[in-house]
C-alpha positions in Angstrom: 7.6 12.2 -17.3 5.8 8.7 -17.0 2.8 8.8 -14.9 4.2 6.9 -11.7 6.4 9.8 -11.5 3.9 12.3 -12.0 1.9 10.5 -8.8 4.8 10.4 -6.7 5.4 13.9 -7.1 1.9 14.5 -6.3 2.7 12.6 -2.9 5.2 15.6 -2.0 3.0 18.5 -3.4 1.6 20.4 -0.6 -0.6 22.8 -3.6 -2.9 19.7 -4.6 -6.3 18.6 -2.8 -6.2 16.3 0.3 -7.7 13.3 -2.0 -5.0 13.6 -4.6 -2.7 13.6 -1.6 -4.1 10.6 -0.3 -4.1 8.5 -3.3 -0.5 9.6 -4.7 0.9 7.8 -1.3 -1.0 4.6 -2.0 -1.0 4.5 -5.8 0.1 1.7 -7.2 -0.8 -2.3 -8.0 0.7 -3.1 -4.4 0.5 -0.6 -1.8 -3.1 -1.1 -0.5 -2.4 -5.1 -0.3 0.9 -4.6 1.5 -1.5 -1.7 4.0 -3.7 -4.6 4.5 -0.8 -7.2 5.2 0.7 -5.0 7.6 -2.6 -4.4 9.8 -1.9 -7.9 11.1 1.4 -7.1 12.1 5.1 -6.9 11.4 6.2 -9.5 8.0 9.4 -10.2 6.4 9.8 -8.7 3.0 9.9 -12.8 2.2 6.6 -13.1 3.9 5.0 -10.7 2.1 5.9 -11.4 -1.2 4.5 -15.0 -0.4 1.3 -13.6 0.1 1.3 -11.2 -2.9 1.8 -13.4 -5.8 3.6 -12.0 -8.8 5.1 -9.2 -6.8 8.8 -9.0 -7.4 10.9 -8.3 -5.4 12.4 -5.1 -7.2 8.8 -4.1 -7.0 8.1 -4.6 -3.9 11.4 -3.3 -2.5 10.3 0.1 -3.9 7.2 -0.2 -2.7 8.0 -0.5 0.8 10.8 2.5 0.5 8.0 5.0 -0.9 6.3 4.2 1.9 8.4 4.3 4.8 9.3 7.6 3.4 5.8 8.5 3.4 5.6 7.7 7.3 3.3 4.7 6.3 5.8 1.7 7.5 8.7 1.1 9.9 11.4 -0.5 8.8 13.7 -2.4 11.7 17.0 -3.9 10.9 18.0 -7.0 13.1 21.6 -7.3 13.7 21.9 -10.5 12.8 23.5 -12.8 10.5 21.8 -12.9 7.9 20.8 -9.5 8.6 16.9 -9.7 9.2 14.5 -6.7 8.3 11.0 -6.5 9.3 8.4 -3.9 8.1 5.2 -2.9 10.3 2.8 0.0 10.1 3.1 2.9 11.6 0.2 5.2 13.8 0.3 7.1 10.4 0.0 3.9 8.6 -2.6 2.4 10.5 -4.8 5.4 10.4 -4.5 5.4 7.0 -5.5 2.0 6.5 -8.6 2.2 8.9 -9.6 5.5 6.6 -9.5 3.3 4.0 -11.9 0.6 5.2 -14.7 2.3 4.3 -13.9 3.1 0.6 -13.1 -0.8 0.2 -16.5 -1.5 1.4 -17.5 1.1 -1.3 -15.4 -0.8 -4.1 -16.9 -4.3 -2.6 -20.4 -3.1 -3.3 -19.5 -1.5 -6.5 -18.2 -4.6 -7.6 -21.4 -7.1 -6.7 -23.2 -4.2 -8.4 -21.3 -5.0 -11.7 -21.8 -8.9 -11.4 -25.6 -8.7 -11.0 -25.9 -6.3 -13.8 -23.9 -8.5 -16.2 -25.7 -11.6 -14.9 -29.1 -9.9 -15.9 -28.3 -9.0 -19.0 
């Protein structure tokens, strides 16, 4: 079993801690960025991939599946022609992403942390 597997699993695994619970719904290259794209409001799959370079759209068609069925996005089919889908976070989602605020600051200091020590040395 590959290890993306293994994650999603995890994501449906009520035995594991509430951290490994946490990070097997948003594990992944793309998940966080599309959290973050969504906080502003509803987007087009078009739209996002736009604004995610190199995401395909295979790629992120999944992404945005595992999540809606994760209770992290809304997806909401326009009856039109062409047929129009737009994705937006949910309560779930939302809370989610404002939990998660907090551990980017986290990585944002980390990461200055890491360019002053290799600009000392």
């Amino acid at each position: 079993m590959n290890g993306v597997k293994m994650t999603r699993s995890r994501s449906q695994d009520t035995g594991v801690c509430g951290v490994t619970a946490a990070i097997a719904v948003i594990d992944g290259k793309w998940k966080t960025a599309l959290l973050w794209l969504l906080e502003s409001g509803p987007q087009r799959p078009g739209e996002l991939r736009r604004r995610l370079p190199g995401l395909s759209e295979k790629v992120l068609t999944q992404a945005l599946r595992e999540m809606e069925a994760d209770g992290l996005v809304h997806r909401e089919v326009h009856d039109v022609l062409p047929l129009k889908t737009v994705y937006s976070l949910t309560g779930f989602g939302r809370e989610l992403s404002q939990v998660l605020a907090p551990v980017s600051d986290w990585g944002h200091r980390r990461l200055e942390r890491l360019a002053e020590a290799r600009s000392t040395s």
